[in-house]
ROFI-131384 format. One record per residue (C-alpha): chain; y, x, z; residue in one letter. Coordinates in Angstrom, 1 decimal. Last residue first. Layout:
<recs>
A, Y, X, Z, a;
...
</recs>
This chain:
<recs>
A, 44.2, 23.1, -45.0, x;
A, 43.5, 21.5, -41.4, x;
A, 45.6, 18.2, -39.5, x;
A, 44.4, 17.4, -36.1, x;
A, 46.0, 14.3, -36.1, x;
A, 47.3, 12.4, -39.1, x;
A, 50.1, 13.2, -41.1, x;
A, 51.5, 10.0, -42.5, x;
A, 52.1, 9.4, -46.7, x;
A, 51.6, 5.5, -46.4, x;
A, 49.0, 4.8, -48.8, x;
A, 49.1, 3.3, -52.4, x;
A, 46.6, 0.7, -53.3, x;
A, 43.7, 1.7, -55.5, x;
A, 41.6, -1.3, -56.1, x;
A, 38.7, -1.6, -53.9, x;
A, 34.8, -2.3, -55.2, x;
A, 33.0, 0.9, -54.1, x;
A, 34.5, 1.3, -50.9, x;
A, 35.0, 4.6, -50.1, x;
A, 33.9, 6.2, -46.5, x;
A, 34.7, 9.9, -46.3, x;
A, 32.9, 12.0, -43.1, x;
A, 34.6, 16.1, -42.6, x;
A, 32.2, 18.0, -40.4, x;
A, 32.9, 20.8, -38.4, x;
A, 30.6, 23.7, -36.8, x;
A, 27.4, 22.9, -34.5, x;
A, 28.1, 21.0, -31.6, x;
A, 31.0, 19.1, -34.1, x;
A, 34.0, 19.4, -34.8, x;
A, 36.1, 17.3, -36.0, x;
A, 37.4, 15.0, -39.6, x;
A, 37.4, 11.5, -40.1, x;
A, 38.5, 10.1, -43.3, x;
A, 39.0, 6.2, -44.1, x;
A, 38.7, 3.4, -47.1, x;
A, 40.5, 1.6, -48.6, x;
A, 41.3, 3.3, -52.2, x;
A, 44.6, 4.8, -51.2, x;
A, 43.1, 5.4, -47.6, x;
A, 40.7, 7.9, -48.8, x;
A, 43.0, 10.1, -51.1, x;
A, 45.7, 9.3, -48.1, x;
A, 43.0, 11.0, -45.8, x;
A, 42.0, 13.9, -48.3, x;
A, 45.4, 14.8, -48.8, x;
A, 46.0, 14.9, -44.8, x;
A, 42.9, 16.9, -44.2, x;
A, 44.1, 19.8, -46.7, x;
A, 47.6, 19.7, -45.5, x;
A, 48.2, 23.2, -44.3, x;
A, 50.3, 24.2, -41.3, x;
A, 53.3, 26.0, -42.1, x;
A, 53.3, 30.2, -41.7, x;
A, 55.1, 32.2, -39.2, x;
A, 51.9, 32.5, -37.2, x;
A, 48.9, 31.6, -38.6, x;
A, 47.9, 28.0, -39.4, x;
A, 46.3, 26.0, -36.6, x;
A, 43.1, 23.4, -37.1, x;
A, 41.1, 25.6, -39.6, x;
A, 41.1, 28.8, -37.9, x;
A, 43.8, 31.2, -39.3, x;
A, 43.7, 34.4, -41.6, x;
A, 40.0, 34.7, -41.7, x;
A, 38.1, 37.1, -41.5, x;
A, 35.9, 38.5, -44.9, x;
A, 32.9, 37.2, -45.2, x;
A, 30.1, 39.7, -46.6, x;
A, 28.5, 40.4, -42.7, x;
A, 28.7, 36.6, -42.5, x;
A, 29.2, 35.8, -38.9, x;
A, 26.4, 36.0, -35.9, x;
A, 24.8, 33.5, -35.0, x;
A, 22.6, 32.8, -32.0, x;
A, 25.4, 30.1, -31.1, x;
A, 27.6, 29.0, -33.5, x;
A, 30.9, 31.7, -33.7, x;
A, 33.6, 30.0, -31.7, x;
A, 37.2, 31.5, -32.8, x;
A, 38.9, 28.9, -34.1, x;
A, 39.6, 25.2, -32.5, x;
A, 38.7, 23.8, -35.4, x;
A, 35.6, 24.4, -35.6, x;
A, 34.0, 27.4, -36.5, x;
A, 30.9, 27.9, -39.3, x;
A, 27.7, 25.7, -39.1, x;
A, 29.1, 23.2, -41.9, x;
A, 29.4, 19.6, -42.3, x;
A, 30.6, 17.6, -45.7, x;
A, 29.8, 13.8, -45.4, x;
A, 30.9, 11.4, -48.1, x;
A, 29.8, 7.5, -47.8, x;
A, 30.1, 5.2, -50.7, x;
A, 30.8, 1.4, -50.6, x;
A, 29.2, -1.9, -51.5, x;
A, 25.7, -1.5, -50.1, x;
A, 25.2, 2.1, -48.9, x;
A, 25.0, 5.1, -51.2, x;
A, 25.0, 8.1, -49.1, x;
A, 26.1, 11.6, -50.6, x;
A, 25.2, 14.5, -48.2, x;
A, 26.8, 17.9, -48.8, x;
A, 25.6, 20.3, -46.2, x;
A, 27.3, 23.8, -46.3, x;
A, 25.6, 27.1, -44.7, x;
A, 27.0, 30.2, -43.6, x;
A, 30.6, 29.7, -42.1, x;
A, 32.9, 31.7, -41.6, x;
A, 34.9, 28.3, -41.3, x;
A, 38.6, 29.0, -42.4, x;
A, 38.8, 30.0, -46.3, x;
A, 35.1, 28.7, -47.6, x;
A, 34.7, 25.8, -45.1, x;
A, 38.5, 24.9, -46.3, x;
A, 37.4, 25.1, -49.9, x;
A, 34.1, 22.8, -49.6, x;
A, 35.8, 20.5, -47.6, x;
A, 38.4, 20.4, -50.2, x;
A, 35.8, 20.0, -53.4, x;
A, 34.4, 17.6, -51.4, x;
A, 37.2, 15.5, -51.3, x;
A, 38.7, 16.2, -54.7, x;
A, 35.1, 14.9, -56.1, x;
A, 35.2, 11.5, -54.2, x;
A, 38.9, 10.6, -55.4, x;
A, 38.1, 11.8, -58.9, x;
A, 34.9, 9.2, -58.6, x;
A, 37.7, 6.6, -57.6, x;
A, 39.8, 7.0, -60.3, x;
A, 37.2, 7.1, -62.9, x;
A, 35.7, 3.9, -62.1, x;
A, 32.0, 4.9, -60.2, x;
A, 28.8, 4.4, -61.8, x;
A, 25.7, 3.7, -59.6, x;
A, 23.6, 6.7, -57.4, x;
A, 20.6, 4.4, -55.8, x;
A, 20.6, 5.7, -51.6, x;
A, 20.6, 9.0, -50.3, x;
A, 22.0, 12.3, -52.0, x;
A, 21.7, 15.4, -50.6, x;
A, 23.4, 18.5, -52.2, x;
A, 22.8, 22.1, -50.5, x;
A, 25.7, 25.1, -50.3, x;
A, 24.8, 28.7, -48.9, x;
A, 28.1, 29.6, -48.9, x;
A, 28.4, 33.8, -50.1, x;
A, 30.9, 33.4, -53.0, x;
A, 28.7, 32.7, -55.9, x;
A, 27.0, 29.9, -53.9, x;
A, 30.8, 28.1, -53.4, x;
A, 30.6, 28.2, -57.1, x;
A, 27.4, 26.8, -57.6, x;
A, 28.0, 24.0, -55.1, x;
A, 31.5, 23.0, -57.2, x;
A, 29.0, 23.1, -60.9, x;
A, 26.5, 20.6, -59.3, x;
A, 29.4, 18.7, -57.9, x;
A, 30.4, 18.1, -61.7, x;
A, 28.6, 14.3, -62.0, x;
A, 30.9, 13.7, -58.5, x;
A, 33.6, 13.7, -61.1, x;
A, 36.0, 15.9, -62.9, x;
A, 38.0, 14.6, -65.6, x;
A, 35.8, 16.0, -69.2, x;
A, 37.8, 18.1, -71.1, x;
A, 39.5, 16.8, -74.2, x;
A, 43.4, 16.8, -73.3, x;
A, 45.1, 14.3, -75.5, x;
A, 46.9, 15.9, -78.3, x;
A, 50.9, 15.9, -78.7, x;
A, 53.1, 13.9, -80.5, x;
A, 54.2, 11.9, -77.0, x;
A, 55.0, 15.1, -75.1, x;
A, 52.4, 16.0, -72.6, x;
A, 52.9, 15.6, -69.1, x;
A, 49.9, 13.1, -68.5, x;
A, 47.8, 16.3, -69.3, x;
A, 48.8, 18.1, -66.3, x;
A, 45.8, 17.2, -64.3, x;
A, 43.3, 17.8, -67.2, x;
A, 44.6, 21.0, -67.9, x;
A, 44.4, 22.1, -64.5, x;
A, 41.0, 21.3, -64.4, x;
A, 40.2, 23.5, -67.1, x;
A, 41.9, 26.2, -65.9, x;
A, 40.8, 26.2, -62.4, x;
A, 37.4, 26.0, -64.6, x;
A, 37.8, 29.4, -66.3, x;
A, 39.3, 31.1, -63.0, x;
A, 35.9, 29.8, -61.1, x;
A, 33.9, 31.1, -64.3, x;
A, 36.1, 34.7, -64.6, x;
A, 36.0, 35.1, -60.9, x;
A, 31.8, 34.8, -60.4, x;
A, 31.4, 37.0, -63.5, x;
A, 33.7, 39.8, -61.8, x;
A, 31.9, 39.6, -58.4, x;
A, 28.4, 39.9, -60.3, x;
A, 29.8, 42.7, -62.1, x;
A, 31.4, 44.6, -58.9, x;
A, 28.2, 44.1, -57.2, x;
A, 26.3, 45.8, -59.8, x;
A, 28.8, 48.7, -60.3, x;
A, 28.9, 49.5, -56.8, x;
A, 25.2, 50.2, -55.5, x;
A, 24.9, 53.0, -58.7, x;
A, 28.6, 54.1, -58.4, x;
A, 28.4, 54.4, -54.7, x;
A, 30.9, 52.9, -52.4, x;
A, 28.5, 51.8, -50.1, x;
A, 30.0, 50.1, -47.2, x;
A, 33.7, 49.6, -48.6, x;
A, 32.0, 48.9, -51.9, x;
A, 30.6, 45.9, -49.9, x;
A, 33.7, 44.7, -48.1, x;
A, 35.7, 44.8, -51.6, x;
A, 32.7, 43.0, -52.9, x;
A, 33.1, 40.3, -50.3, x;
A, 37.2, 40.1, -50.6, x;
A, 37.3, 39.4, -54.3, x;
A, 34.2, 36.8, -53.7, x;
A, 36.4, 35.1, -50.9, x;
A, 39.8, 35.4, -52.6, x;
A, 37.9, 33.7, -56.2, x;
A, 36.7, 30.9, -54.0, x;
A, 40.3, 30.7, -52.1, x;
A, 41.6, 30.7, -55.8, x;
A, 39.8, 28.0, -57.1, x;
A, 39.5, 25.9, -53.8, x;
A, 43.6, 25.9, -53.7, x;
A, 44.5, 25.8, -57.4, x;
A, 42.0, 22.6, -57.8, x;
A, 43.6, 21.1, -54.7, x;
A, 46.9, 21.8, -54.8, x;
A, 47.3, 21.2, -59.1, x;
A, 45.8, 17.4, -57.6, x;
A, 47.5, 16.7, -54.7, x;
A, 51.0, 17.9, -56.7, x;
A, 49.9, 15.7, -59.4, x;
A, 49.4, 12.7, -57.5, x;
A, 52.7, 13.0, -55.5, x;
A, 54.6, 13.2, -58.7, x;
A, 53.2, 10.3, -59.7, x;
A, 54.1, 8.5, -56.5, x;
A, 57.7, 10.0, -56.4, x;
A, 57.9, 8.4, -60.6, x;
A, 56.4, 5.4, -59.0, x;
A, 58.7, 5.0, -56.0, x;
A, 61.7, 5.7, -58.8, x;
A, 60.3, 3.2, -61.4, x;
A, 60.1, 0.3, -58.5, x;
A, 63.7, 1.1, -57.2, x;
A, 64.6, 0.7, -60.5, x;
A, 62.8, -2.8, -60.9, x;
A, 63.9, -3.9, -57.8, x;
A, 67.3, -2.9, -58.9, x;
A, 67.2, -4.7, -62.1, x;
A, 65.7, -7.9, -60.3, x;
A, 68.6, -8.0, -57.4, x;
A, 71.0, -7.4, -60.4, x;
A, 69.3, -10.6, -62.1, x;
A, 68.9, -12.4, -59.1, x;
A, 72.7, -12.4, -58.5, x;
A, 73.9, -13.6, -61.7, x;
A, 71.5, -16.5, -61.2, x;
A, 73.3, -17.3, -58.3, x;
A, 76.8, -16.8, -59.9, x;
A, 75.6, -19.2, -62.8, x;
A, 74.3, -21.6, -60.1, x;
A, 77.7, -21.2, -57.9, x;
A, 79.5, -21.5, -61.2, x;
A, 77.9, -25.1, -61.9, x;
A, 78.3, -26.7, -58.9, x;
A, 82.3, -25.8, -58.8, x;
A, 82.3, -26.9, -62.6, x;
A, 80.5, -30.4, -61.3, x;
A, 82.6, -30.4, -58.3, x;
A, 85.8, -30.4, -60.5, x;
A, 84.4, -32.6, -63.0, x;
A, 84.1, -35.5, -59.4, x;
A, 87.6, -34.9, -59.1, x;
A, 88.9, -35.4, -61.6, x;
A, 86.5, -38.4, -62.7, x;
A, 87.9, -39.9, -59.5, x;
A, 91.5, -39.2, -60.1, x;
A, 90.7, -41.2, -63.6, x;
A, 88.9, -44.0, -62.5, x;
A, 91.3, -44.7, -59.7, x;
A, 94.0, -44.6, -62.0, x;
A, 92.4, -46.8, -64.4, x;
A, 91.8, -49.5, -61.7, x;
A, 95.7, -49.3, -60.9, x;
A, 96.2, -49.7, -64.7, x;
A, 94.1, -52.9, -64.8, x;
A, 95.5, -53.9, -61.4, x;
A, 99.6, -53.7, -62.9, x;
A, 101.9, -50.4, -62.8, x;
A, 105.3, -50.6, -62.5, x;
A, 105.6, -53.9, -60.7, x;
A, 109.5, -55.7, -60.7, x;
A, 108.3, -59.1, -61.7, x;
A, 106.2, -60.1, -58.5, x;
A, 108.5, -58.0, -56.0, x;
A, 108.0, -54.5, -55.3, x;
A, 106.1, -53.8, -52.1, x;
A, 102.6, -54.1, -53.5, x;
A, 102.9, -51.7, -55.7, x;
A, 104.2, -48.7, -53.6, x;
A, 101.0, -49.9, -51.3, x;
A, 98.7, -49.0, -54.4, x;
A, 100.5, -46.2, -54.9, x;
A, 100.7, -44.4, -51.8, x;
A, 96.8, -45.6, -51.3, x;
A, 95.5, -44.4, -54.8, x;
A, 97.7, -40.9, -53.9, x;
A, 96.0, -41.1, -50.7, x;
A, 92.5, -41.2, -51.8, x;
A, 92.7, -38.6, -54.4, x;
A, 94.4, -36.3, -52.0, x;
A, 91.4, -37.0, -49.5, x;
A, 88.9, -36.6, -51.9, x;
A, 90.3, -32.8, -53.0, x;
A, 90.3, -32.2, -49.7, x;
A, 86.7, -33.4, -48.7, x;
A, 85.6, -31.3, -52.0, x;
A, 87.5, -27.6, -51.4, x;
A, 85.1, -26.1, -53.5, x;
A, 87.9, -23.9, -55.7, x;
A, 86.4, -26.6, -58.6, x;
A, 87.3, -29.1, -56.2, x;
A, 90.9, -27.7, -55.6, x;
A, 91.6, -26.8, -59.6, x;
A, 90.8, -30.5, -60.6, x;
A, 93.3, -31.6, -57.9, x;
A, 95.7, -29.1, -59.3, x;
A, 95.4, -30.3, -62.6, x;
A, 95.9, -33.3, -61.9, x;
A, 98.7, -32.6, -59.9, x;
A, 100.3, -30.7, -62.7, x;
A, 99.8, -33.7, -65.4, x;
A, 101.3, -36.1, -62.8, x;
A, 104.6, -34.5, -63.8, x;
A, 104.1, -36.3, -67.5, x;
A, 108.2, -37.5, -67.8, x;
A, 108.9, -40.8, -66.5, x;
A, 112.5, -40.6, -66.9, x;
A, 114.7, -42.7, -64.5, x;
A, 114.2, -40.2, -62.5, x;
A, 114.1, -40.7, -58.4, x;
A, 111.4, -42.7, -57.4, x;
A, 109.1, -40.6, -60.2, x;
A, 110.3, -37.4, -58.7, x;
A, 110.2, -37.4, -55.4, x;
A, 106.2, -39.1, -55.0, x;
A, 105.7, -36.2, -58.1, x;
A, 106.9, -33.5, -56.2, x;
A, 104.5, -34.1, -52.9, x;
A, 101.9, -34.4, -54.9, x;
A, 102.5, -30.9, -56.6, x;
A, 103.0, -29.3, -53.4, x;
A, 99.8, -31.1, -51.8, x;
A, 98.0, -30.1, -54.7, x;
A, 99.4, -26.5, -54.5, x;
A, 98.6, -26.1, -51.2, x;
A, 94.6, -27.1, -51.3, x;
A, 94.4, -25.0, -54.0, x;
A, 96.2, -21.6, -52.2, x;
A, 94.8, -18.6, -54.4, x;
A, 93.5, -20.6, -57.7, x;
A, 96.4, -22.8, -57.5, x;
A, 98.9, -20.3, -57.5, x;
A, 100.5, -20.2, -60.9, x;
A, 100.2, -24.1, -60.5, x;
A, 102.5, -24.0, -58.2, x;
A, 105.5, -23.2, -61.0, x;
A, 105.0, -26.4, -62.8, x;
A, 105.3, -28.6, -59.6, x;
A, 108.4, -26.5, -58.3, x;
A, 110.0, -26.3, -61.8, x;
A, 109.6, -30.1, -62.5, x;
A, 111.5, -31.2, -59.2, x;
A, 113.8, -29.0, -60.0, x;
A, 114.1, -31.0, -63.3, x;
A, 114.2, -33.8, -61.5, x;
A, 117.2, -32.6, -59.2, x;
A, 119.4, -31.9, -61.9, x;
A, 119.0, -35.4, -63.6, x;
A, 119.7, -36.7, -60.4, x;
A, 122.5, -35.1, -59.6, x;
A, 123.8, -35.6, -63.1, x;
A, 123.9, -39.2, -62.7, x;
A, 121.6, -41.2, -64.8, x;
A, 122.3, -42.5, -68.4, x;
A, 125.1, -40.5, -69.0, x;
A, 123.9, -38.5, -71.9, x;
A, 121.5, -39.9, -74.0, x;
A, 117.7, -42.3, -73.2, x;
A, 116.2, -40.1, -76.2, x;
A, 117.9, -37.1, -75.4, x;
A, 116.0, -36.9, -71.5, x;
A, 112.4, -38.3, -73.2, x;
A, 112.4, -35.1, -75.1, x;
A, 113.1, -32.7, -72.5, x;
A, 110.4, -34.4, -70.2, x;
A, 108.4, -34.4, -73.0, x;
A, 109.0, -30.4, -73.6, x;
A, 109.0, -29.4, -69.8, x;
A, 105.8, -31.0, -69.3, x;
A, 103.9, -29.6, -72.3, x;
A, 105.4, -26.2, -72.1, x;
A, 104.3, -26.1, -68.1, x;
A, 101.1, -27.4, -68.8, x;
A, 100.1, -24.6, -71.6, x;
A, 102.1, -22.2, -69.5, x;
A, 99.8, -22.7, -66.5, x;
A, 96.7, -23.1, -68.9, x;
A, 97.9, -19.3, -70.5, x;
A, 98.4, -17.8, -66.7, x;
A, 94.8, -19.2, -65.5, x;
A, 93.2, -18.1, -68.2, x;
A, 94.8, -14.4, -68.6, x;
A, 94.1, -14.2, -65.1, x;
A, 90.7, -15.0, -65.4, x;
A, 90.1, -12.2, -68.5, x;
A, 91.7, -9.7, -66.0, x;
A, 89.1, -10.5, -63.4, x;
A, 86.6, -9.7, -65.7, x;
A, 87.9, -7.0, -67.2, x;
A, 87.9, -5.4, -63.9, x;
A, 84.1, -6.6, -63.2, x;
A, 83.2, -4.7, -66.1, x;
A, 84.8, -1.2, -65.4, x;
A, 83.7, -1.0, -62.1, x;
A, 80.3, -1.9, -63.6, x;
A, 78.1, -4.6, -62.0, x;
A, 74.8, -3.5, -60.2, x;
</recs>
C-alpha cells in the first residue's frame, strides 16, 4: 500500500511537470511571436490587431495550465485561438505549438475519439481554408497539407501510446501492492497458524501431564485417607511420588521440544526425540501408574510415518488417554492401531462414562482409587468454559485429511482417528464440532 507521504510527492512532482512544460511553451511562443513583431516594425498592422493577437496568445498559452484537468477544453480553446489568430495577425507566430500540445495532452488524458475529432477538423478547416483562396494566394500547398496531416496524426497516435503505456505501468503498479499484501496477509495467517500449533501442542502435553500427575496425587491422597498408617503410607506415597517425577520429567521434555522453534538463531537445537507413536509404550505406562489399566493393539504391517503426521497420531491418543483419565472413571483403556492400505486408523475406547456423565457400566462399580470427577466429558462444570480436547483432535485430523469421531458407546466412549498415510498437511478450518469434550 502506497505511502501518504509518497503519493504526495508524487503528485507534486506532476505539477512541477506540467507547470515547467506550460512555461516552456509559453516562453517559446511569446518570445518568436515578440521577435517576429520587431522584425516586420512599428506600424505594420493596426494596433487593434496587434493587441488582439497577443490576447489571442495569452488565452492559448494560459489553457494549457489546465489541460490535464479539462483536455478536451483546452484543445477546443486553443483551436479555437489559433483559427482567430492566424486570419487576423499578419505575424505567424508558433500558436499551433499550444494546440499541439493540447491535442497530445487529450489522448494521453484517454480522450481518443476527441482527440481524433479535433485532428480531423483542423485538417478539414484548413484544407477548405485552402481551397477558397485563389490559385496564387494559397498559404499552405498539398505537400505541406500532407505534412500537417502526418503530423496531427503522429500527435495523436504518441498520445495513445503514452496513454497505453501508463495504464500498463499503473497496472503493474497495482499487482505489486496486491502481491505485497497477499504476501503480508500470508505471513500474518502463518504467524496465527504457528501460534495455533503451539498452543495445541503446550495444551496437550501440559493437559495429560498434569491430569496424570492430578489423578495419582488424588489416589494416594484417597489411600492415606483409608489407612493413614506410616507402614501402609510410606509405600504408596513412594510409588505416587516416582509416578509424578517421571510424568513431570517428560511434560518437560516434550515441552522443550514444542517450544524449540522459539529459540533465538545462536542457540542450540533441542535434542530430544519429537514424540511419536514409537513413545505410546511410555504414554500406556503412565496412564498404568495412575490407576488405567491401558492395552496397545496393533493390526496390520506398522510402516514409517513423516514426522508431522506420526506427531498428529501420538497427540491423539495421548488426548483420549487424558480425557479417559480426568472424566471417564473409567477402568480399562483399549488402544488399537490398524494399519489399512493407504491410511492409519486410531481407536481409543474405554468402559468408563460417556459423555452424557453419570452412567457407571453396568455390573461396575467405579475405581475405589479414582478420585470424582469435576465434570463428565461432554459438559464442563458450572462457571467454567467447555474444554476443547475433541475439537484439537478433529482439526489435528482434518489438517492431514482425515476425520475424528467421537461418542459413546454401550460400554463407555470411544474416540476413532482415520489418517491418510499419503496426505499433505493442509490447514483446517478452526470449527467446533458437536459434542465437543476436553
Amino acid at each position: 500500500m502506497a505511502h501518504p507521504s509518497s503519493a504526495r510527492r508524487d503528485r507534486a512532482v506532476a505539477w512541477a511537470a506540467g507547470t515547467g512544460v506550460t512555461l516552456a511553451v509559453t516562453l517559446f511562443v511569446v518570445v518568436w511571436t515578440a521577435v517576429a513583431t520587431l522584425r516586420a516594425g512599428y506600424g505594420g498592422e493596426p494596433l487593434a490587431r496587434t493587441v488582439t493577437g497577443w490576447a489571442l496568445v495569452a488565452v492559448g498559452c494560459g489553457a494549457l495550465r489546465y489541460r490535464h484537468r479539462r483536455p478536451v477544453a483546452v484543445a477546443a480553446v486553443t483551436l479555437l485561438a489559433c483559427c482567430a489568430y492566424y486570419p487576423l495577425s499578419e505575424q505567424d507566430g508558433p500558436l499551433m505549438v499550444t494546440f499541439a500540445v493540447a491535442l497530445y495532452t487529450a489522448a494521453a488524458e484517454g480522450r481518443f475519439a476527441a482527440s481524433v475529432a479535433l485532428a480531423a477538423t483542423t485538417l478539414l478547416a484548413v484544407g477548405a481554408g485552402e481551397v477558397r483562396q485563389a490559385p496564387g494566394n494559397r498559404q499552405i500547398d498539398d505537400t505541406s497539407l500532407v505534412m500537417l496531416a502526418g503530423w496531427l496524426i503522429s500527435l495523436v497516435a504518441v498520445g495513445r501510446a503514452q496513454r497505453t503505456r501508463t495504464a500498463y505501468l499503473h497496472e503493474a503498479e497495482q499487482r505489486a501492492l496486491a502481491a505485497e499484501r497477499e504476501q503480508e496477509a500470508r505471513a500474518r495467517q502463518s504467524a496465527t497458524e504457528e501460534r495455533l500449533r503451539i498452543a495445541r501442542e503446550v495444551h496437550d502435553v501440559l493437559g495429560h501431564s498434569i491430569s496424570l500427575i492430578n489423578v495419582q496425587a488424588g489416589a494416594v491422597l484417597h489411600r492415606l485417607s483409608k489407612n493413614p498408617a506410616p507402614e501402609a503410607a510410606l509405600p504408596a506415597a513412594r510409588e505416587a511420588l516416582e509416578a509424578v517425577r517421571a510424568t513431570s520429567k517428560d511434560a518437560l521434555r516434550e515441552l522443550r521440544s514444542t517450544l524449540g522453534v522459539l529459540r533465538q538463531a545462536d542457540e542450540a537445537a533441542p535434542t530430544a526425540p519429537a514424540s511419536g507413536l514409537d513413545r505410546l509404550g511410555e504414554l500406556v505406562e503412565r496412564a498404568r501408574s495412575a490407576g488405567l489399566d491401558a492395552e496397545i493393539r496393533t493390526e496390520g504391517i506398522p510402516r514409517p510415518l513423516p514426522p508431522p503426521l506420526d506427531l498428529a497420531a501420538y497427540r491423539i491418543v495421548q488426548e483420549s488417554l487424558t480425557n479417559v483419565t480426568r472424566h471417564a472413571r473409567a477402568r480399562t483403556a483399549l488402544i488399537t492401531l490398524t494399519w489399512a492400505g493407504d491410511e492409519l486408523r486410531l481407536c481409543v475406547e474405554d468402559d468408563g462414562e460417556g459423555s452424557s456423565g453419570g452412567r457407571t457400566p453396568a455390573g461396575r462399580a467405579p475405581a475405589a482409587d479414582a478420585p470424582r470427577a469435576d465434570a463428565s466429558r461432554g459438559h464442563a462444570p458450572a462457571g467454567r468454559a467447555p474444554g476443547s480436547g475433541i475439537r484439537g483432535m478433529s482439526e489435528r485430523a482434518r489438517a492431514f485429511g482425515g476425520d475424528l469421531t467421537a461418542h459413546d458407546t454401550a460400554d463407555g466412549f470411544r474416540v476413532t482417528a482415520r489418517l491418510p498415510l499419503r496426505a499433505a498437511p493442509t490447514t483446517a478450518p478452526l470449527t467446533t464440532p458437536e459434542g465437543n469434550q476436553e
